[in-house]
C-alpha positions in Angstrom: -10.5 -10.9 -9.3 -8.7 -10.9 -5.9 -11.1 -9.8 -3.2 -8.8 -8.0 -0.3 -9.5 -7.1 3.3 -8.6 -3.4 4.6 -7.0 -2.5 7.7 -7.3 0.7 9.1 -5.2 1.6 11.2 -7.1 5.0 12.0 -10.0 2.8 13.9 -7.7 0.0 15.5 -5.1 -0.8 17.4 -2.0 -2.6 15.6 -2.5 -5.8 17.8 -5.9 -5.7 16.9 -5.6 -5.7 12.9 -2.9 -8.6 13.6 -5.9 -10.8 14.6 -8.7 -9.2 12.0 -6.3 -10.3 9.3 -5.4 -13.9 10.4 -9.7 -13.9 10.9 -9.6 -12.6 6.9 -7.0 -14.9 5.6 -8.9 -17.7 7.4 -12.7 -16.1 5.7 -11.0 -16.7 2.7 -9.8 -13.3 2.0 -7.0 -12.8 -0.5 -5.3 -9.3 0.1 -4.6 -6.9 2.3 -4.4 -2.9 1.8 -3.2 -0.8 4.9 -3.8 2.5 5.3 -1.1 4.8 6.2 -1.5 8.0 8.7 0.0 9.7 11.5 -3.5 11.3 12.6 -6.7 10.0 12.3 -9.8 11.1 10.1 -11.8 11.5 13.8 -11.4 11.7 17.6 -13.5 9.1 17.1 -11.7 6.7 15.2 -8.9 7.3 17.7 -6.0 5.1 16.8 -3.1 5.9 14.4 -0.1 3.1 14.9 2.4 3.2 12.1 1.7 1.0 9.0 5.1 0.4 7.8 6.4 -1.7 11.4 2.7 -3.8 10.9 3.6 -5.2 8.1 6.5 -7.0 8.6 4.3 -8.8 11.6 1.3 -9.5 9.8 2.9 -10.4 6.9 4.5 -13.1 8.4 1.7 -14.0 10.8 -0.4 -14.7 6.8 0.4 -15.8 3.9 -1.2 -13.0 2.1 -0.7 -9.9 -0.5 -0.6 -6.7 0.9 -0.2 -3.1 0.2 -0.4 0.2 1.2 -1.3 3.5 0.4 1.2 5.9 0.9 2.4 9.5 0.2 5.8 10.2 -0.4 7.7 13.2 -0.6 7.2 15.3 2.5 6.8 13.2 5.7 8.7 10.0 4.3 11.8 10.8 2.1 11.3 8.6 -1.4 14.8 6.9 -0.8 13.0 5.6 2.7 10.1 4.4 1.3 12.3 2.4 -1.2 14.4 0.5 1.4 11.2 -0.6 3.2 9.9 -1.9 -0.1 13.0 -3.5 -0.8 13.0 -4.8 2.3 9.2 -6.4 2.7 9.9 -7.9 -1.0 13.4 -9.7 0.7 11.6 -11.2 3.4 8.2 -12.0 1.5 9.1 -12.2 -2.3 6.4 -10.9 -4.6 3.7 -10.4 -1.6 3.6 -6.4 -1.7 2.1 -3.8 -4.2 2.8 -0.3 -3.3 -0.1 2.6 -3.7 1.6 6.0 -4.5 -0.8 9.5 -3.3 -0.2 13.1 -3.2 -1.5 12.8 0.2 -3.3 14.8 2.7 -2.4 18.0 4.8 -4.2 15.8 7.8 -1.1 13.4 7.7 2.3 16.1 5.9 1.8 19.0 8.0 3.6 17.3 11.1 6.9 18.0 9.3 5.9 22.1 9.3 6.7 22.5 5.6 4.9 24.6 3.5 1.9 22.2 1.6 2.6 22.2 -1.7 -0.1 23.3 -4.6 -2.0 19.9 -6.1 0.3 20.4 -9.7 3.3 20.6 -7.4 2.3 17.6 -5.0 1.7 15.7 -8.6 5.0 16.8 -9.4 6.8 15.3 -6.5 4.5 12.3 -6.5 5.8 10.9 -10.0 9.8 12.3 -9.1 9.4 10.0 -6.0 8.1 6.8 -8.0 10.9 7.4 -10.8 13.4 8.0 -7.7 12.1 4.8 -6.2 12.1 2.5 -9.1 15.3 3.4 -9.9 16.7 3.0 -6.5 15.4 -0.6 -6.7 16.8 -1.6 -10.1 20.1 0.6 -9.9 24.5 -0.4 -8.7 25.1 2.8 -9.2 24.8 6.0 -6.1 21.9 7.8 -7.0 21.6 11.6 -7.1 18.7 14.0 -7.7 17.7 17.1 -7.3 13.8 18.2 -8.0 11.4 18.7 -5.4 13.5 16.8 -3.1 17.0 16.0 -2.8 18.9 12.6 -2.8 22.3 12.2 -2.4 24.3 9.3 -3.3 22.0 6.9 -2.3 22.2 3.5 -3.2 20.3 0.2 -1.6 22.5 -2.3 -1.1 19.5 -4.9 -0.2 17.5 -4.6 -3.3 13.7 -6.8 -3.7 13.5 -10.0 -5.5 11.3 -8.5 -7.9 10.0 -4.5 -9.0 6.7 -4.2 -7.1 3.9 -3.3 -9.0 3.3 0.8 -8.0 -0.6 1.7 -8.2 -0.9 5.4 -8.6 -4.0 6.9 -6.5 -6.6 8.9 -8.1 -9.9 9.9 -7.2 -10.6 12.3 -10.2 -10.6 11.4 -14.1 -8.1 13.8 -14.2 -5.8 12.6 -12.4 -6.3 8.6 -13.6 -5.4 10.2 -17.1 -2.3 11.7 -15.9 -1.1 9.3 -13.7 -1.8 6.6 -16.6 1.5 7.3 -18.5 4.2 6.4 -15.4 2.3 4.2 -12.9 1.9 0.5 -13.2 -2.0 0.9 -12.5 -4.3 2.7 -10.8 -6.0 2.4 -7.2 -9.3 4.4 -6.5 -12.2 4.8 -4.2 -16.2 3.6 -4.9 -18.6 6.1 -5.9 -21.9 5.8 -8.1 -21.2 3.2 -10.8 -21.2 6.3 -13.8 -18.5 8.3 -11.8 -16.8 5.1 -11.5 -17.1 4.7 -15.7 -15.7 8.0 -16.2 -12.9 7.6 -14.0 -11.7 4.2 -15.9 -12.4 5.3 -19.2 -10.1 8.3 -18.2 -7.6 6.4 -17.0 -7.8 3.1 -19.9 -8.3 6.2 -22.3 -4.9 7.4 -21.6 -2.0 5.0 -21.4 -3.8 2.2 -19.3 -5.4 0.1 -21.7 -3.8 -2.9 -20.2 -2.5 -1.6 -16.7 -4.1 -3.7 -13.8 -7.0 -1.3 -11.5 -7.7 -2.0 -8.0 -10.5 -0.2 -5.8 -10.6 0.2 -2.0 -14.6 -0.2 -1.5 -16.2 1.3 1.7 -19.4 -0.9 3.3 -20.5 -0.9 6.0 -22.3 -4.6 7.4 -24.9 -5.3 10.6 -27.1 -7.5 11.5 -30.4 -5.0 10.1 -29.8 -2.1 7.5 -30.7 0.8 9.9 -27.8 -0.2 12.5 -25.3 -0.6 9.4 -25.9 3.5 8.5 -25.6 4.5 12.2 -22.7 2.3 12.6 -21.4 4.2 9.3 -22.5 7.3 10.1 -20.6 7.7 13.4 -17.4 6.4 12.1 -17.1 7.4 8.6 -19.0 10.8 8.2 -16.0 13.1 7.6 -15.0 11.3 5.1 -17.6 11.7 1.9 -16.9 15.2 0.7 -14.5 16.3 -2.1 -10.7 15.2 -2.1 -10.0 19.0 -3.2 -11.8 19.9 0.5 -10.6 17.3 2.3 -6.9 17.4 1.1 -6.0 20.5 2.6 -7.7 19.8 6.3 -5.0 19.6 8.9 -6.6 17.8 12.0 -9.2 15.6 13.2 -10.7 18.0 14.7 -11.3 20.0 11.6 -12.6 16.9 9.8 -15.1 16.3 12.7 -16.2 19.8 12.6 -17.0 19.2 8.9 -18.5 16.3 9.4 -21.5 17.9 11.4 -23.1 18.9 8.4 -23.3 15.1 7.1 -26.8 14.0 7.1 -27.4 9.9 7.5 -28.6 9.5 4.1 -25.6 11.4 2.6 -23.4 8.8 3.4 -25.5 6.3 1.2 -24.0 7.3 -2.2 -20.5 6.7 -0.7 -20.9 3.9 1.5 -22.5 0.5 0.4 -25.1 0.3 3.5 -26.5 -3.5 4.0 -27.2 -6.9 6.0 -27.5 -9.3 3.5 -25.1 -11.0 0.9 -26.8 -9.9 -2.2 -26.7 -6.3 -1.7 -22.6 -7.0 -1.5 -22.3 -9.5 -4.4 -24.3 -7.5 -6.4 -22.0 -4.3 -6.2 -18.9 -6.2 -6.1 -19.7 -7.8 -9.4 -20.3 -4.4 -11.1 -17.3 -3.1 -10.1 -15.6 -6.6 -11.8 -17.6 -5.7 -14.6 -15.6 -2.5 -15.3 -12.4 -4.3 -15.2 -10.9 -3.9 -11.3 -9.1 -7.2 -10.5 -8.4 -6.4 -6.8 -11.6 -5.5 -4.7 -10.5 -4.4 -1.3 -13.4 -4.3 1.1 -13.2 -1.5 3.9 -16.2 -2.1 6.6 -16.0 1.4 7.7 -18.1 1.1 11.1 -16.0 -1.1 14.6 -18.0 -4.5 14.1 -15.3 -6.2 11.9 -15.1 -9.5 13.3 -18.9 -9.9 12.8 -18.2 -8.8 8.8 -15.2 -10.8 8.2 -17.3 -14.0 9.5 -20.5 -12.5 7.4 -18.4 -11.7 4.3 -16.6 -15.2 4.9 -20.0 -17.3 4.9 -22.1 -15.2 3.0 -20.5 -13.2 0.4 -16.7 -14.7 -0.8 -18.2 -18.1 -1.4 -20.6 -16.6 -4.0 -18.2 -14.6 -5.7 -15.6 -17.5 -6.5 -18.4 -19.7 -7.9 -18.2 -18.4 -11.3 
């Protein structure tokens, strides 16, 4: 089990995550997973610098894996996303996983195309990992015509290796369809028996032995009733159902949503706490149901204080056994 650090680049400045994951790397943190937007979930979260420049720098400012979850098909072209993976694996050889989405309106509606149906966003979703995988492996010019267009493309820098593409799903639907053409599967926490159903959906199918990884949303201070404001005022918007919150097109929308989140909502979402156990204690459920790559997302601003908690605290505890 790798236990990985996320930056968010909705809450922080670029320059900032540069130095929260050299602080990681040095907590003894193992991974990385970047998010990916052009807007921001809030007005309060406030920042929104773009992923794919980041990584080159902090890639080379650590030594450590990263990924990131992206959407392809509307506001990136597949063959794009391709090169910059090809590119990231040239420069830092077997350091990158790729997480493929359907994505959010939130993020695609900046190119004023018409938002596509879920089905149809599926649709594209698995067309641009086939597109991309063979970009990577093929001599040939590559054309294709689905629900976008490539014509005769062809990377002439090709990666070292084929990263491994983690499909994203937040329903067992979805983990059972996506089962049969990604590598593995990313997902979000939720109570433990949502969590059961959405692997035995997804190992039910054509997963049995494809690798899982979970982006897991905490939130650490100093006393358990600072953590949940902390939480509450950064991460409220973001609890309800990805059918709801997939077709939202602003932060505004999102905050106006996010009015009706009571403090105690966000508990079943969000693993409120100020002390090690109540971390370890999750973490090693969730290694229990067979994720080997734990990224930890402390949703509220106080990161330098959890990276040094989880660093002291929490990683030390989990590597013993």
């Amino acid at each position: 089990m790798k236990i990985g650090f996320h930056a968010s680049h909705e809450q922080f400045t670029p320059r900032h995550l540069l130095e929260l994951v050299q602080r990681a790397e040095d907590a003894g943190f193992e991974a990385v997973l970047s998010s990916d937007h052009f807007h921001p979930w809030s007005d309060k979260q406030g920042e929104s610098g773009f992923a794919w420049s980041w990584l080159g720098a902090a890639m080379q400012a650590t030594s450590l894996e990263y990924g990131i979850v992206n959407a392809p098909g509307q506001r990136y072209h597949p063959a794009i996303i391709a090169q910059a993976v090809a590119t990231l694996d040239q420069m830092f050889p077997k350091r990158f996983f790729l997480c493929s989405g359907s994505g959010q309106l939130l993020n695609e509606n900046i190119t004023g195309e018409k938002w596509p149906a879920k089905r149809d966003r599926n649709t594209r979703l698995q067309e641009s990992v086939e597109v991309m995988r063979r970009l990577w492996q093929e001599e040939d010019y590559l054309n294709h015509k689905g629900t976008f267009t490539v014509e005769r493309a062809k990377l002439f820098t090709k990666p070292t290796h084929i990263p491994t593409v983690f499909g994203a799903a937040i329903t067992p639907k979805t983990a059972a369809w996506l089962s049969s053409w990604a590598d593995g599967m990313i997902t979000i926490s939720k109570p433990l028996d949502d969590l059961k159903k959405m692997v035995e959906a997804f190992r039910g199918a054509d997963g049995a032995n494809k690798p899982m990884a979970l982006k897991v949303q905490v939130s650490y201070a100093r006393t358990p009733e600072a953590a949940l404001e902390q939480a509450w005022e950064q991460w409220k918007n973001n609890i309800f159902p990805s059918k709801l919150i997939a077709d939202i097109d602003s932060p505004e929308k999102f905050d106006a949503l996010g009015m009706n989140t009571r403090k105690e909502d966000l508990q079943k979402h969000v693993i409120i706490g100020s002390d090690a156990d109540t971390f370890i204690k999750k973490i090693r459920e969730f290694e229990a149901l067979g994720f080997e790559k734990i990224i930890i997302h402390n949703v509220n601003k106080q990161q330098e204080s959890f990276i040094d908690f989880f660093g002291k605290e929490v990683l030390p505890n989990l590597k013993q056994s």
